[in-house]
C-alpha positions as CSV (number, residue, x, y, z in Angstrom):
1,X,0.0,0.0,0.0
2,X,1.3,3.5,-0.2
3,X,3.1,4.6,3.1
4,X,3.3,8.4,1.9
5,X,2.5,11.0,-0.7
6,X,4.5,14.0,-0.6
7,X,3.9,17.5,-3.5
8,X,6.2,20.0,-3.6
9,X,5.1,23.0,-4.8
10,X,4.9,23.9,-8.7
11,X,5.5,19.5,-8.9
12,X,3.0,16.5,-9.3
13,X,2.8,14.3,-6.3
14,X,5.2,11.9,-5.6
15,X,3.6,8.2,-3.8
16,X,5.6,5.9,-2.0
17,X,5.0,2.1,-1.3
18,X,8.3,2.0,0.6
19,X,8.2,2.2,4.6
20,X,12.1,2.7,4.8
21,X,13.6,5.1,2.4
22,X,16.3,7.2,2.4
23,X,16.1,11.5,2.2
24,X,17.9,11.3,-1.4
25,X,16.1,9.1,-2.7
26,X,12.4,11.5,-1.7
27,X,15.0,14.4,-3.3
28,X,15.8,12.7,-6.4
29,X,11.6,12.0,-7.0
30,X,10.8,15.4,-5.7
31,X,13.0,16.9,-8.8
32,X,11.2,14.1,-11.0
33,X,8.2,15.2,-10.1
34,X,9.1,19.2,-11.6
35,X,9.7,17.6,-15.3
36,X,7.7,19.9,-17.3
37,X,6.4,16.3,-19.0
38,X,5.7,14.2,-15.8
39,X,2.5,13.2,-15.5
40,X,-0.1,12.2,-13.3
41,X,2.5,11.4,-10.3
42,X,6.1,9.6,-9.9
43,X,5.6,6.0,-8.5
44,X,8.0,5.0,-5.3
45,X,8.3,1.0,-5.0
46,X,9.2,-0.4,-1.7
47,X,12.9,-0.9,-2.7
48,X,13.7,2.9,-3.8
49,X,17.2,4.2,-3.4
50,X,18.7,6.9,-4.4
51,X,20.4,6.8,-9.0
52,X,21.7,9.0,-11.2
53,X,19.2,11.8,-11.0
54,X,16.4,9.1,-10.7
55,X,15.7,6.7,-8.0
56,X,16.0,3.2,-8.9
57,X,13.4,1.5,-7.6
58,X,11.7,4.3,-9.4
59,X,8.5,4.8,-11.8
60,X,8.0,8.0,-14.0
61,X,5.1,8.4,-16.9
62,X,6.1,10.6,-19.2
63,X,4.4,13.1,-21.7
64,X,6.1,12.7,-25.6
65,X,9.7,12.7,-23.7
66,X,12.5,10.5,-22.8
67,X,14.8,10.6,-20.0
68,X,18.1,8.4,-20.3
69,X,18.7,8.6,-17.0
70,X,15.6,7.2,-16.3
71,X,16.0,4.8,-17.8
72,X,19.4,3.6,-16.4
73,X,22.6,2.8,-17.6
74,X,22.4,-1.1,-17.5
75,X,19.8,-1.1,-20.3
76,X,17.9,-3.9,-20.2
77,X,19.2,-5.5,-17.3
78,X,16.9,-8.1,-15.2
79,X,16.2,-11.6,-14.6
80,X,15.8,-14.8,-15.7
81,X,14.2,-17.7,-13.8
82,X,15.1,-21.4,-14.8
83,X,13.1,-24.3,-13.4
84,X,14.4,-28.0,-13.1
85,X,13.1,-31.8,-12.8
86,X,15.5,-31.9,-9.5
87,X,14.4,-32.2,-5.7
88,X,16.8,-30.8,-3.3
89,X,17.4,-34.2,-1.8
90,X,19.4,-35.0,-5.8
91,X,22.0,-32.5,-5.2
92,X,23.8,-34.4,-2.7
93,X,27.1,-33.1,-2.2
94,X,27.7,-31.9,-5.9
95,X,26.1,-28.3,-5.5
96,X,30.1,-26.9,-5.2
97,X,31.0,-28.7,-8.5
98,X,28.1,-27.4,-10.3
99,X,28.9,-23.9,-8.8
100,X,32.5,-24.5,-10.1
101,X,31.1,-25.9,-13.4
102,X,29.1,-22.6,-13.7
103,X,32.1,-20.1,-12.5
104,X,34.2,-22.1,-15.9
105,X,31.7,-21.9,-17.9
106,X,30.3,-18.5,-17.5
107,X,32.9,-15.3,-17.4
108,X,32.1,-13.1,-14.6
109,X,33.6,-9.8,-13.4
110,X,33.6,-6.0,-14.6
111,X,35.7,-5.4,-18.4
112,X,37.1,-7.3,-20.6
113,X,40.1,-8.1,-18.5
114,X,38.1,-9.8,-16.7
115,X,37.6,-13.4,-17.3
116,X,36.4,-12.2,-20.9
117,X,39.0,-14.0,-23.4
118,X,37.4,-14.4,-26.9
119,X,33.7,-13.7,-28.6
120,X,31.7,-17.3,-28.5
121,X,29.1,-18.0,-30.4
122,X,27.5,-15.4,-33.6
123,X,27.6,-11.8,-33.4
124,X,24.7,-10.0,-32.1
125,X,23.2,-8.0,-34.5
126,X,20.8,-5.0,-34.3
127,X,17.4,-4.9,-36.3
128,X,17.6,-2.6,-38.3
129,X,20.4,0.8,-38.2
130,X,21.4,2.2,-34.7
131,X,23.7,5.3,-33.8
132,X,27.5,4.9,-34.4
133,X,28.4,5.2,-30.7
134,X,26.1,2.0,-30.4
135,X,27.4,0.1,-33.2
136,X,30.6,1.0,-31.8
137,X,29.8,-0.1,-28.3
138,X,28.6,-3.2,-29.7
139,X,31.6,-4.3,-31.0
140,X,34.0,-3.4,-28.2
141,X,31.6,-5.4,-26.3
142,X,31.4,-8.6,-28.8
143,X,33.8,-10.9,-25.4
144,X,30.7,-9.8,-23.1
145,X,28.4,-11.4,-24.8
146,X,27.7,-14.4,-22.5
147,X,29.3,-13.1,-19.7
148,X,27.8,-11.9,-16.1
149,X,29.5,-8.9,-15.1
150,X,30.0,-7.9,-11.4
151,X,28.1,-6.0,-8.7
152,X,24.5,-7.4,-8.0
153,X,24.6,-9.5,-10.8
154,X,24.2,-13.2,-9.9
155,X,23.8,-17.1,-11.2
156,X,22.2,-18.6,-8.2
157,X,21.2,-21.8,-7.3
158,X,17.7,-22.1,-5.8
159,X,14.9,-24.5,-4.0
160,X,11.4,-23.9,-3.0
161,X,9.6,-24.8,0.2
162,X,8.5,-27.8,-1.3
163,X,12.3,-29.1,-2.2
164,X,12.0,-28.1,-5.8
165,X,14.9,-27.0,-7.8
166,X,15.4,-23.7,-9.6
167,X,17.9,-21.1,-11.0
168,X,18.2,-17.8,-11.3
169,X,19.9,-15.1,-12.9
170,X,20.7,-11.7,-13.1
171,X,22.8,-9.7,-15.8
172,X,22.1,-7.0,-18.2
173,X,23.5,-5.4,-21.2
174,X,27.1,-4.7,-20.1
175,X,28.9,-2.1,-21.4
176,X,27.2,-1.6,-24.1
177,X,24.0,0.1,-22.2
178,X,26.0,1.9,-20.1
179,X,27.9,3.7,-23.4
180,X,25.0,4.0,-25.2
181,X,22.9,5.8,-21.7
182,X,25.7,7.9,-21.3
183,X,26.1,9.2,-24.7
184,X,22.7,10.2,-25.1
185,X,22.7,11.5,-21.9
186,X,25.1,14.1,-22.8
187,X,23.4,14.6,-26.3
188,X,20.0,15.7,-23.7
189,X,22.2,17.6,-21.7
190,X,23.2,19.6,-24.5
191,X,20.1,20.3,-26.2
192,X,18.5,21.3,-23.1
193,X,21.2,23.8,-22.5
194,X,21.1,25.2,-25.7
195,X,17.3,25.2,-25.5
196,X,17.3,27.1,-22.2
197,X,15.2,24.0,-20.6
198,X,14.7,24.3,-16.7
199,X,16.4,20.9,-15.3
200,X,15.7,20.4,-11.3
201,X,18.6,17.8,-12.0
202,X,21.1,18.2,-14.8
203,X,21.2,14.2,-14.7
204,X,17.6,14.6,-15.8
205,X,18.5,16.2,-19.1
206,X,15.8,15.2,-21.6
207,X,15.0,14.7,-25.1
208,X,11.3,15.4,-26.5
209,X,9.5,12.5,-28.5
210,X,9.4,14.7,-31.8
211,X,12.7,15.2,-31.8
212,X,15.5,13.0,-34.0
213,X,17.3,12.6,-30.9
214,X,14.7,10.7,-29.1
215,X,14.1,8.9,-31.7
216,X,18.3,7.4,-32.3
217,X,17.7,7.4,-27.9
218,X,14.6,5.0,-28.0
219,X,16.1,2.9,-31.2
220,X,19.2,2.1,-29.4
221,X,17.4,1.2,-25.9
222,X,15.5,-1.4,-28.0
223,X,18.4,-2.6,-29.5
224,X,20.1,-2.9,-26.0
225,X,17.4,-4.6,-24.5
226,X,17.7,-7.2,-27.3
227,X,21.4,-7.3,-26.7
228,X,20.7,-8.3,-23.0
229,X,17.9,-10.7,-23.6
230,X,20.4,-12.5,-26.0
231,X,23.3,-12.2,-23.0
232,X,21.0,-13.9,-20.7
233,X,20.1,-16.2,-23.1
234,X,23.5,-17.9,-23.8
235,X,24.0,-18.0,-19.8
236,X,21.3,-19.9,-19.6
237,X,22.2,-22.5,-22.1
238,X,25.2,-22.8,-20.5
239,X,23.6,-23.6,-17.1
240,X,21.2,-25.7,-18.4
241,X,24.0,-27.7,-19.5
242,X,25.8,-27.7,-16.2
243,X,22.5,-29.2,-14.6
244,X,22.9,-31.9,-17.7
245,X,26.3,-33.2,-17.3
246,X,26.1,-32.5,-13.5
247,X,22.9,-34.0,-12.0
248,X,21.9,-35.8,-15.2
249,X,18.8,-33.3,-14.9
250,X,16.8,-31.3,-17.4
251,X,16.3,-27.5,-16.4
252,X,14.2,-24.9,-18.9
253,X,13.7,-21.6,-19.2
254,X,10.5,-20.2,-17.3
255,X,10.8,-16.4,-17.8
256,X,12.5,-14.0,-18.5
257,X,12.1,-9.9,-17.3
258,X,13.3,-6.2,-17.5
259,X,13.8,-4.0,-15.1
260,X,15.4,-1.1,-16.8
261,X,13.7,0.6,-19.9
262,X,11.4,2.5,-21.1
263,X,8.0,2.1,-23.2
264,X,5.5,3.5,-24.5
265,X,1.6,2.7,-22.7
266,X,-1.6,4.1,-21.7
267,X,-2.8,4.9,-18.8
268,X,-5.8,6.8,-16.6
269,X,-6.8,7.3,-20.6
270,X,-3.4,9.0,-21.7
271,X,-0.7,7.5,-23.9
272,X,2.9,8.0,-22.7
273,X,6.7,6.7,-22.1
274,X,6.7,4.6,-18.8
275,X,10.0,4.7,-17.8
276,X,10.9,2.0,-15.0
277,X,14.2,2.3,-13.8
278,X,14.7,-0.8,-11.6
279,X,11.0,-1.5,-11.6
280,X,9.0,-4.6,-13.0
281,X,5.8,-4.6,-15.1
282,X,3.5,-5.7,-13.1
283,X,-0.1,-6.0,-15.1
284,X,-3.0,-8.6,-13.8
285,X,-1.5,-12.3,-13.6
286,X,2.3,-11.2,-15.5
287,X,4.8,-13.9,-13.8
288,X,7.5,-10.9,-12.0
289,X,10.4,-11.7,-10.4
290,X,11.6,-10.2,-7.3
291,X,16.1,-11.7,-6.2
292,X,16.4,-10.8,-2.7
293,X,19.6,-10.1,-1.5
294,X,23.3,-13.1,-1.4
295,X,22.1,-15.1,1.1
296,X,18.5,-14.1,1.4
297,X,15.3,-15.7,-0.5
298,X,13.8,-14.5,-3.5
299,X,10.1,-14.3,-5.0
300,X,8.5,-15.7,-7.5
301,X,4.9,-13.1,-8.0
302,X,1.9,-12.5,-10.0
303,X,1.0,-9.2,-10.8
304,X,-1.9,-7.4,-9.6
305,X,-2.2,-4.5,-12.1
306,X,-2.6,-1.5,-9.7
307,X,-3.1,1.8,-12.1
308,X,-1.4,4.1,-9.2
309,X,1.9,2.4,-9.5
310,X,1.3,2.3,-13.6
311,X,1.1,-1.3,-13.2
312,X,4.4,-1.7,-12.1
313,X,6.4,-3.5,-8.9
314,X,9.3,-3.7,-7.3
315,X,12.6,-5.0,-8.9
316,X,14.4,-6.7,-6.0
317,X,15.1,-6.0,-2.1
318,X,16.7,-2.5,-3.0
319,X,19.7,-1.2,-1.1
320,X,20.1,-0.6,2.4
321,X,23.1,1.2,2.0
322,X,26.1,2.6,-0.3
323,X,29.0,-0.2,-1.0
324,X,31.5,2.0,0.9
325,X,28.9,2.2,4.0
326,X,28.6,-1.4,3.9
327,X,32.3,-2.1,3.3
328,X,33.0,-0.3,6.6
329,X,30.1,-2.1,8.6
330,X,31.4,-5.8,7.7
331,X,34.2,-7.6,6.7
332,X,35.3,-11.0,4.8
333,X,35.2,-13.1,8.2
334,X,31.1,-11.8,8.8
335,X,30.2,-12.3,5.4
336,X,31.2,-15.9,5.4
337,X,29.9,-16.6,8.8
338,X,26.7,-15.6,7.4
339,X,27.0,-17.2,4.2
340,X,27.8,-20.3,6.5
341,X,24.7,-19.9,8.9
342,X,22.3,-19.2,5.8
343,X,23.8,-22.7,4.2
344,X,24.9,-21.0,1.4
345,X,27.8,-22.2,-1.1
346,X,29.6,-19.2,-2.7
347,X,31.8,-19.5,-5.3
348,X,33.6,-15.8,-6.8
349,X,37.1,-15.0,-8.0
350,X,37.6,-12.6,-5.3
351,X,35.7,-12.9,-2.0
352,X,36.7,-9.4,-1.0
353,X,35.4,-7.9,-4.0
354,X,31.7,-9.5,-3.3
355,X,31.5,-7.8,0.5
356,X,29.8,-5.1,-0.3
357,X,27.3,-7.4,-1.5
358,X,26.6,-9.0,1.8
359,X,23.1,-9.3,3.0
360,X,23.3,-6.0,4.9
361,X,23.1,-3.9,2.0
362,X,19.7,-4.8,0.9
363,X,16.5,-4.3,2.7
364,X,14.3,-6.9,4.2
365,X,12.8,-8.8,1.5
366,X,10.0,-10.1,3.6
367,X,9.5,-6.4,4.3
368,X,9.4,-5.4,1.0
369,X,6.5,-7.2,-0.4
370,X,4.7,-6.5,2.2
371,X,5.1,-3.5,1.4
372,X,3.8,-4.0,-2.4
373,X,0.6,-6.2,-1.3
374,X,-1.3,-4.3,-3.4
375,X,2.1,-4.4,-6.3
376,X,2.1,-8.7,-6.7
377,X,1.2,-11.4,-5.0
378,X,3.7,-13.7,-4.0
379,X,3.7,-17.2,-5.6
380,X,7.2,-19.2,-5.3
381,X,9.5,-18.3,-2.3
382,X,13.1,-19.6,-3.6
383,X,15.9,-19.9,-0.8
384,X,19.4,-19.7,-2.2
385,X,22.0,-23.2,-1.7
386,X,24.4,-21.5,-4.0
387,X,25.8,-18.7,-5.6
388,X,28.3,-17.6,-8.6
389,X,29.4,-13.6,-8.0
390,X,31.7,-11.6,-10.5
């Protein structure tokens, strides 16, 4: 339900379904909500915190305009949930050679000097024609195609309440939606400037629909969301065939979800740009999907359609905290102690690298959908046995 509605004077409202949330993250909707194009209200989920210029976690419906930083600069990013023909009693004591299996088969880690060696598989390529700086981006990015990245991104090994076996991932389009964000970004910026345009936010430079630069914007955030789709895609294969040659089990695709992009859709009887920026689509009976936090459970929902949050939910738990304030509340010994009491296997390059992705960043994820009980109703609860981390 919504815990608050704030409106700032000369700006729409701004609603809330989060019951913790941080002062920058109300600042950053508050100068949302004075976008000359903003309409009806900006949307709040329960795992808001603070972006560039926009709050991920965030949820802004837009009159003929586009925002790339409302969008995000992991285009496309979110989550894709693998089922299996396993019960937890199969795994045995094999769940750190699958990890391991996963971690050799799967690159993970920031950059192509990561554990990115050589392209695999075809070349992605773009429907139709797309901006240079995209095309560009593209190829630079040909070794990440396939490949997890680091930060909250994940390969995670899950079971039900029931003992049922899934998997779940999370990776989006790499470098190539962050080069292709930040280059429009500065297009916007410039335009607005030249155009006089009242930002609240600089980072919330803009491009209006009739424009040819909202146009190249919007063609190339298509074209990254295909370009993550198709990175998820060839993860999954590959951990499909780690359950294969494993367990000697059969695992398939179940869904498959954004979280950052934007689109055009109608509501309260208008048509405009939905941005969600670390939000889920959340219309009557979609399948979402909610990771928690490393070491925490995740969900599995079905969404209830609510019109105030434009038919959106929640993306995940949401952060808690910054990396460097969690970095200085915990260390490598805590982490693994709690990895340990949560019966969690975790299997990453570099443990110190992962700490600021301990449990304590994130919110409660039990306290987040109950915050969005009028968002998506829960329908799987997944506990995590093991997880792969850039």
């Amino acid at each position: 339900m919504v815990n608050e509605v704030r409106v700032d004077p000369g700006g729409i409202p701004v609603k809330s379904w989060a019951s913790q949330i941080e002062n920058m993250t109300w600042t950053q909707a508050v100068n949302l909500s004075h976008l000359p194009f903003a309409q009806k209200w900006i949307a709040l989920m329960p795992d808001a915190h603070p972006g560039y210029g926009m709050p991920i976690g965030g949820v802004l419906f837009a009159e003929k305009a586009v925002v790339p930083y409302a969008v995000g600069v992991d285009i496309g990013c979110g989550v894709t949930l693998i089922e299996t023909d396993m019960r937890e009693e199969q795994l045995e004591d094999k769940v750190p050679a699958f990890l391991h299996q996963i971690s050799r088969d799967v690159p993970v880690g920031n950059g192509p000097r990561a554990q990115h060696r050589s392209p695999e598989g075809e070349p992605f390529v773009p429907l139709g024609s797309v901006s240079g700086v995209f095309a560009m981006a593209m190829e630079s990015a040909e070794v990440q195609l396939g490949t997890l990245g680091g930060g909250n991104h994940f390969l995670e090994l899950q079971r039900d309440e029931s003992g049922g076996i899934w998997f779940m991932l999370h990776s989006g389009s790499r470098s190539v939606g962050k080069k292709t964000c930040d280059m429009w970004h500065k297009v916007a910026l410039m335009l607005n400037q030249r155009w006089f345009s009242k930002l609240p936010d600089k980072e919330l430079a803009y491009l209006p629909w009739e424009t040819e630069e909202a146009q190249g914007y919007f063609n190339d955030m298509v074209q990254a969301m295909r370009w993550a789709e198709e990175n998820r895609r060839r993860m999954t294969g590959k951990v499909v065939s780690a359950f294969g040659s494993v367990f000697d089990a059969k695992a398939w695709q179940v869904r498959d979800i954004h979280h950052n992009y934007a689109a055009w859709e109608n509501h309260y009887a208008r048509n405009g740009i939905v941005h969600r920026k670390g939000a889920v689509k959340a219309n009557v009976d979609a399948t979402v999907l909610i990771p928690g936090s490393m070491g925490t459970a995740s969900y599995v929902g079905r969404g209830l359609g609510n019109p105030d949050s434009f038919e959106s939910c929640q993306h995940g738990a949401g952060r808690a905290r910054s990396r460097g304030d969690t970095r200085r509340m915990t260390n490598l010994e805590t982490m693994d102690l709690q990895m340990a009491q949560a019966h969690v296997t975790l299997v990453t390059p570099d443990r110190t690298s992962v700490i600021d992705e301990s449990s304590i960043a994130y919110k409660d994820i039990d306290l987040v959908m109950a915050d969005s009980i009028d968002l998506v109703a829960p329908t799987i609860k997944l506990f995590p046995v093991g997880v792969v981390k850039g």
